[in-house]
C-alpha positions as CSV (number, residue, x, y, z in Angstrom):
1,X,78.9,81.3,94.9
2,X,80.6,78.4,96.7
3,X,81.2,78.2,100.6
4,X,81.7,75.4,102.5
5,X,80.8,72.4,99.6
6,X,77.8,74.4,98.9
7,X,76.6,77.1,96.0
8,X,73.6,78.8,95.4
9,X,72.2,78.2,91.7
10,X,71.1,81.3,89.4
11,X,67.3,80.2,90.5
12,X,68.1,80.3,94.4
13,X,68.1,77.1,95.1
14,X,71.0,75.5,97.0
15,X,72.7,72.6,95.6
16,X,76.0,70.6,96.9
17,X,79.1,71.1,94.9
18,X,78.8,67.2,94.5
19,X,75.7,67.6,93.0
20,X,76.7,70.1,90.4
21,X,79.9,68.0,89.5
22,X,77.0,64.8,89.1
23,X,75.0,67.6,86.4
24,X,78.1,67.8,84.2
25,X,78.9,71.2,85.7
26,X,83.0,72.2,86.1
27,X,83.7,73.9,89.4
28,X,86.9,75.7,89.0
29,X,88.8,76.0,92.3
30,X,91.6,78.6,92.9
31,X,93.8,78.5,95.4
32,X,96.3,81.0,93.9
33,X,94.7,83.8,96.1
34,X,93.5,81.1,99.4
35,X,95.2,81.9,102.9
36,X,96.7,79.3,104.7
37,X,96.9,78.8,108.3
38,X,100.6,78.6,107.7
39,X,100.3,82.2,106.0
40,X,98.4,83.3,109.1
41,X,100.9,82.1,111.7
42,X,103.5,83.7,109.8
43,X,101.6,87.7,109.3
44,X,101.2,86.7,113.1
45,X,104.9,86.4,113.6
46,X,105.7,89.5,111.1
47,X,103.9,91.5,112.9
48,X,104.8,90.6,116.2
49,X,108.7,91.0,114.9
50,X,108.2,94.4,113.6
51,X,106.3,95.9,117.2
52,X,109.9,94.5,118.8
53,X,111.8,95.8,116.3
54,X,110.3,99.1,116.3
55,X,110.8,99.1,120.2
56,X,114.2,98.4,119.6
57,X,114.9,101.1,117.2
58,X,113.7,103.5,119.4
59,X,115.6,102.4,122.6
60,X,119.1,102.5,119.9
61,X,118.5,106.1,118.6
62,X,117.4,104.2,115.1
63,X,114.8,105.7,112.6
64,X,111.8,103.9,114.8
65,X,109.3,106.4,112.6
66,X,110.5,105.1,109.4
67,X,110.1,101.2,110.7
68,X,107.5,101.9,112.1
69,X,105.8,103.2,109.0
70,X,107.3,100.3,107.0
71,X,105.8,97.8,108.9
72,X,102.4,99.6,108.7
73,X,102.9,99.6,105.2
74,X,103.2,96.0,104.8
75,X,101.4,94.8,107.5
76,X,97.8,96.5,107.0
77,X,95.8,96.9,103.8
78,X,95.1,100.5,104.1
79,X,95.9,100.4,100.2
80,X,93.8,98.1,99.5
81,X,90.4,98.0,101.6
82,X,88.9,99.5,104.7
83,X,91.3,98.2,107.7
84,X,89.1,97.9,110.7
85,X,91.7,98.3,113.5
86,X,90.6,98.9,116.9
87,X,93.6,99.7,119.4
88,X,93.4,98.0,122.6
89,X,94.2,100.6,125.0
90,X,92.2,103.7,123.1
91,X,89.1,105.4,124.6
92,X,89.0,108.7,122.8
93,X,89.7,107.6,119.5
94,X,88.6,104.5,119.4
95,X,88.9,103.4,115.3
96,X,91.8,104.1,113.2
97,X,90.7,103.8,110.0
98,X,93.5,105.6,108.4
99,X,97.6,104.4,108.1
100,X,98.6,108.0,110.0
101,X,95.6,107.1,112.7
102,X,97.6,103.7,113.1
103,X,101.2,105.4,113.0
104,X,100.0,107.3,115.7
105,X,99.1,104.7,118.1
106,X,102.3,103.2,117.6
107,X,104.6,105.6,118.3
108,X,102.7,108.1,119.8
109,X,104.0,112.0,119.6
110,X,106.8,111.3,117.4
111,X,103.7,110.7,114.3
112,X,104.1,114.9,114.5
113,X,101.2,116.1,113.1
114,X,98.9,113.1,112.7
115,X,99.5,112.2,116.3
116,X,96.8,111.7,118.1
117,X,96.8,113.2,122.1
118,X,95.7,109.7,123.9
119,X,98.6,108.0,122.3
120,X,101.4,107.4,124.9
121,X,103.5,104.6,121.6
122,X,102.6,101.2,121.8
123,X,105.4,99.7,120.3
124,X,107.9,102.2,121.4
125,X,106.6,100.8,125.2
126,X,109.3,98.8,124.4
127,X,108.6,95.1,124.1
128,X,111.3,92.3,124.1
129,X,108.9,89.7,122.5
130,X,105.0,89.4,121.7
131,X,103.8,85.7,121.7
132,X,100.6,84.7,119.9
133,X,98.5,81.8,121.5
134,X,95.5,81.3,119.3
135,X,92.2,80.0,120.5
136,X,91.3,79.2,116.8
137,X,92.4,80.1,113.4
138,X,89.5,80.3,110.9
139,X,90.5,80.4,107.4
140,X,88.4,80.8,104.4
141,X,89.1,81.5,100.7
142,X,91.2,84.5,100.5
143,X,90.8,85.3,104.6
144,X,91.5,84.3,107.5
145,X,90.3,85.3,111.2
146,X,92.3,84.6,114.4
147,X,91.3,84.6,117.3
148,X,93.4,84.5,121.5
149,X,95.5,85.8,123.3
150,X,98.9,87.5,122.9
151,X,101.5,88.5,125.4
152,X,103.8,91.3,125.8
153,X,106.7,91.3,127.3
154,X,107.8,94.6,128.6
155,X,112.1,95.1,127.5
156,X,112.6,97.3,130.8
157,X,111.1,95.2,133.2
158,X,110.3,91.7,131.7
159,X,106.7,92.1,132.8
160,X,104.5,90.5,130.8
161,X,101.0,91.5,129.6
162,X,98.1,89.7,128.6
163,X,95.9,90.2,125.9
164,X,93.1,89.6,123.9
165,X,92.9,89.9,120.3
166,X,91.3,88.9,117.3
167,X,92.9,89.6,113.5
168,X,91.4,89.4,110.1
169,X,93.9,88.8,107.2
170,X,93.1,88.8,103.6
171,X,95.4,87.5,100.9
């Protein structure tokens, strides 16, 4: 196991990945499957595109359910592991551990019969842009954590909201 230029041996004992190179060891490296910050920024900017969009969509008329669910599709992993998403403004319900949980939140009554009563539509609100402004941006092998603040800005009123956040992305 290798994290930051170290790896634990078979016997438990700790050695620098230097030091196994030095013992005639290969250490195959591969990136095919490490995030980027780059990657980050831009799941950051995806996401923050498809709450607007959806937003939009519903203040047109458009199918807002069926972007909606489209961008939960691609933007969580529900598919592929446990998605640990805790919605900012939820008391009663506060985990979502399931894609129809998350569809809820999102746009609220129109969910139908996965909707959950606390949710009022987050992205439906609508907004005219979300900003990211990360603090940090941790990445790690095949994940990445961010961490700051993002800001809403409200499409009726141009009000903008601050909050805090913090993402984990796997690729």
């Amino acid at each position: 196991l290798a994290r930051s230029g170290h790896a634990i041996v078979m016997d438990g004992t700790h050695k620098s990945l230097q030091e196994l190179k030095d013992a005639g060891m290969v250490i195959k490296q591969n990136n095919r499957h490490t995030i980027t910050e780059n990657e980050v920024l831009a799941a950051q900017r995806a996401w923050a595109d498809g709450v607007v969009a959806v937003g939009k969509a519903y203040m047109e008329g458009g199918d807002y359910k069926a972007l909606a669910t489209a961008a939960a599709s691609q933007l969580y992993a529900y598919d592929y592991d446990p998605v640990l998403f805790k919605p900012t403004r939820c008391v009663d319900k506060q985990f979502r551990p399931t894609p129809l949980d998350a569809l809820s939140y999102f746009i609220g009554e129109a969910a139908g019969d996965c909707h959950i009563s606390e949710d009022g539509g987050f992205a439906i609100q609508p907004w005219s842009d979300v900003r990211f402004n990360n603090h940090a941006i941790n990445v790690q092998g095949n994940t990445g954590i961010a961490m700051g603040n993002y800001f809403f800005t409200d499409a009726k009123t141009g009000q903008v909201s601050k909050v805090e956040y913090t993402f984990g992305y796997r690729k």
